[in-house]
Each structure stands twice: as structure tokens, then as C-alpha cells.
N, C-alpha and C positions, 0 to 999 in steps of 0.2 A: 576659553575651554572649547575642544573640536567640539563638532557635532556632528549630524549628518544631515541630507538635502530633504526635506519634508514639503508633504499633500496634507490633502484632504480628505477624510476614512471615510467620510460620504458626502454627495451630492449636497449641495446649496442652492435653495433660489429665493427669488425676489420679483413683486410684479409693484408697479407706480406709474407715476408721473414722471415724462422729463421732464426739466425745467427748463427749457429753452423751447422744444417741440410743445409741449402740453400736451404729447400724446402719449396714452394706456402706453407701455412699455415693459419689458420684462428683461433678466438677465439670473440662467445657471453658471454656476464653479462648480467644477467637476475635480474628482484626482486625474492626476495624471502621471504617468510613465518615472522614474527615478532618471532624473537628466534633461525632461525633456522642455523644461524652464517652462514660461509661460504663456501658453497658446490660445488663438481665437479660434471657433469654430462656427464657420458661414455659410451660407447657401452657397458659397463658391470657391470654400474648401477650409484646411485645416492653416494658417500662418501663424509664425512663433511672433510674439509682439514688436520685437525690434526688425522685423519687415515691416513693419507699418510705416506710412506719408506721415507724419503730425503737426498736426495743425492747429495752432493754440491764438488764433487770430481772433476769434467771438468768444471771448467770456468764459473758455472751455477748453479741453483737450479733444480734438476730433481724430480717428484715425482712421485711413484709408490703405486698404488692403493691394497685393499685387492684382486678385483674384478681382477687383472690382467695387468691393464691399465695401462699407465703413461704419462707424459707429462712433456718437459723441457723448464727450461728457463721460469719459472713463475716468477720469482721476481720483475721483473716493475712491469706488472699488480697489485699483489697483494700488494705490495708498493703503487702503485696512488687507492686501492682500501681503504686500511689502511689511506692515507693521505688526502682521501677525508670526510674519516668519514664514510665508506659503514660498518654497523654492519654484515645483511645477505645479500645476494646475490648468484646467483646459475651462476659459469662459463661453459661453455662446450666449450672446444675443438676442433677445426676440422683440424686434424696433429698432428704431434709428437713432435710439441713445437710450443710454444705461439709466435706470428712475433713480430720481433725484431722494426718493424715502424722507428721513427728517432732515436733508442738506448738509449732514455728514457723516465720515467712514463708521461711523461709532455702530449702526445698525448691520453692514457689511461683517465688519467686523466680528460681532458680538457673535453671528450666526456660525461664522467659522469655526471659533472656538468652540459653541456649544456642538460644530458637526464634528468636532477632533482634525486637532491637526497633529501627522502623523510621521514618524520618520524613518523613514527608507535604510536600507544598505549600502546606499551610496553616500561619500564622505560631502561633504560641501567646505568649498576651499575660496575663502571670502577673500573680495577684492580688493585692491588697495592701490589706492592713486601715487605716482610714481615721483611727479613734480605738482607743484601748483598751476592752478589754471584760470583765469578771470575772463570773464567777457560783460563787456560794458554798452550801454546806448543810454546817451545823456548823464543823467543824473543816478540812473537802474543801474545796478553791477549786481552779479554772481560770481562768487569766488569759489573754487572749492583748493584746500590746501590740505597734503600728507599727512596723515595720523591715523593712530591705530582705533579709534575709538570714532563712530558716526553718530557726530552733533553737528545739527543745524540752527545756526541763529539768523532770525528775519526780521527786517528791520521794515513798516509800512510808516507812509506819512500822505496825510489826507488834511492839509490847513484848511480852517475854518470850518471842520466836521465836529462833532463830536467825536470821533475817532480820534485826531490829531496824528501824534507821533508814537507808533509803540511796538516796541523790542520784544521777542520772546528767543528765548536762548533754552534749549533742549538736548538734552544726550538724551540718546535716543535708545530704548530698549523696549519690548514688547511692552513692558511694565509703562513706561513713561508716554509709551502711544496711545495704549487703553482710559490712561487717564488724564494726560494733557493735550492728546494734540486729534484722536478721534473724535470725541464730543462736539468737536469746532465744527459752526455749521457754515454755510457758504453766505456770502454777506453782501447789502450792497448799500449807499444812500439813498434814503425817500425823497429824494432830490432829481436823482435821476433814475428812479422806476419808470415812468412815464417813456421817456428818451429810448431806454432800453430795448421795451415794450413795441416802440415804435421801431426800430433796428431789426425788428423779429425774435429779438430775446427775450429772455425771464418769461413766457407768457403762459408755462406753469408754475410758474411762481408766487408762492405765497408766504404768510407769515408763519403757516407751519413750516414750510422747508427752507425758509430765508433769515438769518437774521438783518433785520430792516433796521440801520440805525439813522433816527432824525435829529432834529437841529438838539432837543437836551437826552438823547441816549439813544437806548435799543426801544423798538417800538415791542409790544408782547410782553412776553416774558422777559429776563432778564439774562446777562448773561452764564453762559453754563461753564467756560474756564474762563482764567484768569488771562487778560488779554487773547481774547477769543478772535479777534480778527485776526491777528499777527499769528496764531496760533494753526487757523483754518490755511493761512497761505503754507506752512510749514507739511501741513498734510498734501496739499496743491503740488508741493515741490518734491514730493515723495511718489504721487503717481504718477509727477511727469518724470522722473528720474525711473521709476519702474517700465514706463511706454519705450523707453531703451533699451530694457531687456538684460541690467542689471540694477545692483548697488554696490559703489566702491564705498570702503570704510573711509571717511575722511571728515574734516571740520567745512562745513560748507556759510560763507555769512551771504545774505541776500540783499539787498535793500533795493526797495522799491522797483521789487521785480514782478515779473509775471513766466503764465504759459511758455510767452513766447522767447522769453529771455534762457527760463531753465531748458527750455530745448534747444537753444542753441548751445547752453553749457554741457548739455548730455553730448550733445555732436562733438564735440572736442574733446570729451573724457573718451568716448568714443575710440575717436580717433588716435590716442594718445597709449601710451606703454602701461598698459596697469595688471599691476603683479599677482600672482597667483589667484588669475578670474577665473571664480567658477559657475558664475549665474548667467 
């Protein structure tokens, strides 16, 4: 069914913790202009998101600007912004990465909705990948292959975890975001917290905003979807595929990928013929 390109009927914000800096942080979504996709707004000016550097090398999505700037640790937001259906939108910053809140889109998210999300006079003309595309390192592959319908299956494997091996397969609709793949919160082993920690990561991290799993589960509470780690990486691949600066309709399968793999596949959808793009 057509639609048209939609905002936000009012302002959104949010103040936290990184989780990687551990510092006080903050981040507004703002409406924005009908066309004008997704923009950062910095002490050193206005850039549309797919001018950004990215950088998915620590644990995270970092983007740096022409003007200078950058910010880590975008991928919820722009996951709950992509899963809500937000076309344009204008984010600003305030700190050197977006707060981590309960360690997934679900909070982002939720607030959108209750600000209204709203739809313009302009049509929105959804993209659609031309040929198949794969890009591999070792054992990691991202595929994304032609279809009219965007679903991603992601495949994680961690031997000897409680985690092990596990699949989550999702068509993907505002509906099936809100309740299978925002909730997922950002994950790691109590194995290597420590390690992390020492790296300069996670070091606001905790069990509210982390789900921690040890050698017999989740440490806390328990989990909130069904295959929640496989589930959390599927929203992971939704913000990096938004730091692009679109979404092509397509069947994407992942397995034992990361940041830095789905950005090298956005670099080649990128690059490649894709059909009536309107984001």
C-alpha cells in the first residue's frame, strides 16, 4: 500500500548514560522538512546521515561528521527511528554518544510513537535492491537478496556460552519491531566484562542497561524476547543499515556478523542500482 514520507509532530528527548563513555549524555529528534531524510545537527553544523565516517570497530556504531563532530553509539536510536517508520527527522546530540537508557530501541522507540509520528504530502517511494549482494570475512557473511518484503534472519554463535547457536528470522513491520526486535537489549558475556572494561568499554554498563549472560543464563532478570541476543543483533543491523541513509526492501540473512561487516554491506548496496530509492 503507497504511503507517504513521515516525521515527528513534536520534539523527542532523552538524557543517560553511555555505555561505553559512562558519561551524563543526552539526545533530541526533532521533525523535519518532507525529503529531508535523516539529519544530525552539531556544533559544526547541519549533515544528512549518510555523510558520516562509520565506524563500527568498538562494540558500537561511531559516526564522524565532515564538519568535525561525531557521536557513538547511534544504532538503537536509529533502529527505533527506521522501525518506527520516521522518513526525516533532525537528531542533535548533547555528548559524545547517544545514552544507552535500558540498552534497547524499545524506550526510543516508544517515545516516538507517543510524540506522533506523522505523514507529510510527500509520497515516499521505497527501495528495492536490484541484484543480490554478499560480503564475507572468515566465517561472518551478510547477504542481502531481491524481494519485495524486508526480512532479516540473523544467525549468532558463541560455543561454550550459554548463548550457543541461535537463529531469529523476522519480517519486519512496525508491528513485529515494537514487539520482537525493540525490547532486545544490548548483550555481552560475564566472561569478558572485565576485558572490556579494560579496552575502555562497557564502563557504563550495567545490568540495567546490559543483558549479562553467565555460564547457566542471563544474569538479573530474565529474558524479555524470545532469542533476545539474535534478536538485539537484528535491531544492531537496522541502525547500521539506517547510518546509510536508507532502507532497501530486501531478505537480508546475517550470520556471525557485526557493525563492522553490516557496514561494509550498506557500502555496496550503496554503491550498487537500487530501484525506485526514496530515503
Amino acid at each position: 500500500m503507497a504511503r507517504f514520507r513521515r516525521t515527528l509532530g513534536k520534539e523527542v528527548s532523552w538524557r543517560g548514560r553511555g555505555i561505553h563513555t559512562g558519561r551524563e549524555s543526552g539526545v533530541r529528534v526533532l521533525p523535519a522538512e518532507p525529503g529531508e531524510g535523516i539529519i544530525f545537527s552539531l556544533d559544526s553544523g547541519r549533515f544528512p546521515v549518510k555523510d558520516a565516517f562509520r565506524d563500527g570497530s568498538r562494540r558500537s556504531m561511531e559516526l564522524t561528521f565532515p564538519g568535525g563532530g561525531s557521536v557513538r553509539t547511534v544504532e538503537h536510536l536509529l533502529a527505533a527511528i527506521a522501525g518506527v517508520g520516521l522518513d526525516d527527522a533532525v537528531i542533535a546530540p548533547e555528548g559524545p554518544e547517544i545514552p544507552i537508557l535500558d540498552g534497547s530501541a524499545f524506550l526510543f522507540a516508544s517515545a516516538m510513537i507517543e510524540g506522533g509520528v506523522v505523514e507529510t504530502d510527500i509520497p515516499y517511494n521505497p527501495a528495492y535492491l536490484s541484484s543480490p549482494i554478499c560480503v564475507c570475512d572468515g566465517p561472518s557473511s551478510v547477504c542481502a537478496i531481491p524481494s519485495e518484503e524486508f526480512r532479516i534472519t540473523y544467525v549468532i554463535d558463541y560455543p561454550g556460552s550459554a548463548i550457543g547457536t541461535e537463529m531469529k528470522d523476522v519480517l519486519v513491520t512496525e508491528e513485529t519491531f515494537m514487539s520482537e526486535i525493540a525490547p532486545a537489549r544490548t548483550f555481552c558475556l560475564e566472561s569478558e566484562a572485565d576485558s572490556l572494561r579494560e579496552a575502555g568499554l562497557a564502563l557504563g554498563g550495567s545490568l540495567e542497561n546490559t543483558l549479562v549472560i553467565g555460564a547457566g543464563g542471563p544474569l538479573g532478570s530474565g529474558y524479555r524476547v524470545e532469542r533476545e541476543c539474535a534478536a538485539h543483533k537484528i535491531a544492531d543491523f537496522m541502525g547500521d543499515m539506517a547510518c546509510a541513509g536508507f532502507t532497501a526492501n530486501a531478505r537480508y540473512i546475517c550470520v556471525r556478523a557485526g557493525h563492522r561487516l553490516h557496514s561494509r554491506l550498506m557500502d555496496r548496496i550503496a554503491k550498487s542500482a537500487l530501484n525506485n530509492s526514496g530515503r
